[in-house]
N, C-alpha and C positions, 0 to 999 in steps of 0.2 A: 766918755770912755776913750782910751789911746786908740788909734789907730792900728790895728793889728799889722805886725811885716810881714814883710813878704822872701825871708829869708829860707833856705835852703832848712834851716835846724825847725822853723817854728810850721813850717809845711810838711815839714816830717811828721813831726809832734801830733798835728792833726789827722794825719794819712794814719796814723797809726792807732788813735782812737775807734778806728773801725777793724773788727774783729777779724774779719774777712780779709782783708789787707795784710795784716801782719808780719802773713809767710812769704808778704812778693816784696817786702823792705828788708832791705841788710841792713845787718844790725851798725846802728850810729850810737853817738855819743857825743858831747863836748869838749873839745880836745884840751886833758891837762896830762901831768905827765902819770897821773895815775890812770885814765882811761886809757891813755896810748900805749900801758904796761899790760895793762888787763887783756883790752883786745888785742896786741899783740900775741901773746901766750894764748888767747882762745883759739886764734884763727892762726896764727903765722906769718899771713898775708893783710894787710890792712892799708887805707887808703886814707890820706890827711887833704881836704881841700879847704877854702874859704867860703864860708856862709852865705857870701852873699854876692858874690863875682860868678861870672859863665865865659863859654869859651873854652874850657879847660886849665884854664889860668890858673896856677898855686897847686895843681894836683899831685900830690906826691905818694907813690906806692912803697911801701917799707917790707922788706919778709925777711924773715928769718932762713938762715942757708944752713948753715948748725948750729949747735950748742952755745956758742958765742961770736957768732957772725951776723951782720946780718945786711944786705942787698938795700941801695935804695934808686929807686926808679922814677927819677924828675926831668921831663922831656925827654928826651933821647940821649941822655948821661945815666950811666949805672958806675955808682960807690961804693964799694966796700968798706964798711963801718966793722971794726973787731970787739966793741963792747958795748955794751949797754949807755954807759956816760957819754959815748962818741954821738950816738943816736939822738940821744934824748939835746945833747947841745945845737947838732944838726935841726931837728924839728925847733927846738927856741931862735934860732936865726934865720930859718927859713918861712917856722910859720907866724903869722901875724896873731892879734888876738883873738879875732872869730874865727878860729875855724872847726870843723867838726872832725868824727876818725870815723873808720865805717868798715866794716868789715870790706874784702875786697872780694868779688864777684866772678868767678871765673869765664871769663866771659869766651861764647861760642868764636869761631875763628871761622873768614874766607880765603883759603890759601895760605895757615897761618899767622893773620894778622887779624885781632877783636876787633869784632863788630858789635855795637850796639843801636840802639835804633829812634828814630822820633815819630810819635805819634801825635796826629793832631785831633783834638777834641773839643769840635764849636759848636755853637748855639746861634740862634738868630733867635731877636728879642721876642720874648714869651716862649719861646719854643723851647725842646727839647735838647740835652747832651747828645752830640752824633760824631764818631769817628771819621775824622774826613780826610784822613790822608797818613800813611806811612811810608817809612823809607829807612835802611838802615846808613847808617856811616860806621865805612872801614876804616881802622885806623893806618896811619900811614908806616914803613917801614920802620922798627926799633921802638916806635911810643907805645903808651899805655892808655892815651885821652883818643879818642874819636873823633875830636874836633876838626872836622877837614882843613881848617885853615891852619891854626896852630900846628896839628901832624903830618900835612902833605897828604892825608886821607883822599879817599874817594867817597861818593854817595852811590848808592845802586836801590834796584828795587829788593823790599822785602823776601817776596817769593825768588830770588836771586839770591839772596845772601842766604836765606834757608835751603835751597836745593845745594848750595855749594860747604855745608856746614857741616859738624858733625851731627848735627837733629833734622838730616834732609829729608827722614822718614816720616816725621811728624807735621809737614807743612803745614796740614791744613789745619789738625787740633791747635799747634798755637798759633797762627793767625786769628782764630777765634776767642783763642785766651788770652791774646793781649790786647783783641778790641776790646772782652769784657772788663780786665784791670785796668785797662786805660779808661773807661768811664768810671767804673766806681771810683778811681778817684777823680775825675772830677764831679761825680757827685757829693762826695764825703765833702771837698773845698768848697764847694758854692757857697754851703751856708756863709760862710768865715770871708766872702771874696765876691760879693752880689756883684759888683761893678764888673768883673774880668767875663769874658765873654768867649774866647778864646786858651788852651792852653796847648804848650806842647811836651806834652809827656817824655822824658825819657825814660826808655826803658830797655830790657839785657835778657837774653836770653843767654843761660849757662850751658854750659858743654851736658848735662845731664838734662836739657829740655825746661829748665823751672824760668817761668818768666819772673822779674822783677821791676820795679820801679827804682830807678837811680835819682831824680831829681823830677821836678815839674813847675817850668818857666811860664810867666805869663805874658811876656815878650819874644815869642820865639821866632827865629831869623825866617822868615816866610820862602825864600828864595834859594834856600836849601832844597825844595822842590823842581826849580827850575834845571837845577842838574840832570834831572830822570828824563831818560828819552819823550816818557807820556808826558805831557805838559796838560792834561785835562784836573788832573790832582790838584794843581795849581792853580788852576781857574775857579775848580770850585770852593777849594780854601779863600781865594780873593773876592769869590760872591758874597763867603760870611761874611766877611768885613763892611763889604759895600753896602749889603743891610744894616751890618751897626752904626755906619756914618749915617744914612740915608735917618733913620730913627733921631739920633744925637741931633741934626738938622733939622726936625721938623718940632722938636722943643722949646 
């Protein structure tokens, strides 16, 4: 049997097989020029990236301004598009073949600029799925991606980004409800991904409180921790690891 990927569309696909899940994934699709008609008219706002790239790399937000207008938001460039044909040629030059549409997220704000967040989700060999660290990333003036690198972002702690949010009320129910969505999917993956041992979750809390899952990387930049004042998050993230070598070594 092939090899299963490890693509952005085909970890969807699975994430969504569980019932429970569902309401915390925006809605995707495979990007042709009929999905990107459809979701746009559903939502307004919709998001085009590539399948299988991170960083923020290829993401581009498209919405509709009126009747036949419509906004598109790639880095820190905003175009005005006046008709539908302009759009759809735009996204054929700009997007490659893989890529997916996704509805787009409204994502909570610190001082005006989306925050989204990474959650880490390890295991040591035989053991259990355990939350072992989060942290949001702000995005940086004018983008839409959170990539601190790509947008001139910042990284801060969670309980930081939520007290300065509009859901600063709710701190502590969803810090509990994104440790729980952040396991159940990595439990829903395991089956499909025995080898990964580590994942880091992204995930978004909306201006109305509802957590979501944006993506879940099984290489995630570990050192993106090292920006938070606590440096203990980071030690114990690097313990997972040092058990996984330590095991790997003695095969």
């Amino acid at each position: 049997m092939a090899k299963l990927t490890t693509s952005k569309w085909t970890k969807h696909k699975i994430l969504r097989r569980m019932e429970s899940l569902r309401t915390h994934l925006p809605d995707t699709a495979w990007l042709s020029d009929t999905t990107l008609w459809s979701m746009l008219d559903k939502y307004n706002q919709i998001i085009i990236k590539p399948t299988g790239s991170y960083g923020g790399h290829g993401v581009i937000r498209i919405s509709k301004v009126e009747t036949a207008s419509y906004e598109i938001h790639n880095g820190a460039k905003r175009t005005l598009l006046i008709d539908k044909s302009a759009v759809s040629r735009y996204v054929r030059k700009k997007a490659g073949r893989n890529y997916i549409v996704q509805q787009r997220v409204h994502l909570a704000t610190v001082k005006g600029r989306p925050f989204d967040l990474r959650v880490m989700v390890q295991r040591r060999p035989g053991g259990p799925w355990q939350v072992t660290g989060k942290l949001a990333k702000v995005a940086g003036r004018g983008y839409i991606v959170t990539n601190v690198r790509r947008s001139h972002g910042r990284v801060v702690s969670l309980p930081y980004a939520l007290r300065h949010s509009e859901v600063g009320g709710m701190s502590a129910e969803l810090t509990a409800k994104v440790n729980q969505v952040a396991l159940k999917a990595a439990r829903q993956l395991h089956p499909s991904y025995r080898w990964v041992k580590t994942m880091g979750v992204d995930m978004a809390i909306d201006k109305k409180g509802h957590v979501w899952i944006i993506e879940v990387n099984f290489a995630p930049m570990l050192e993106l921790f090292l920006k938070l004042a606590d440096k203990s998050t980071y030690r114990t993230i690097k313990s997972f690891h040092a058990s996984r070598r330590k095991q790997n070594s003695l095969r």
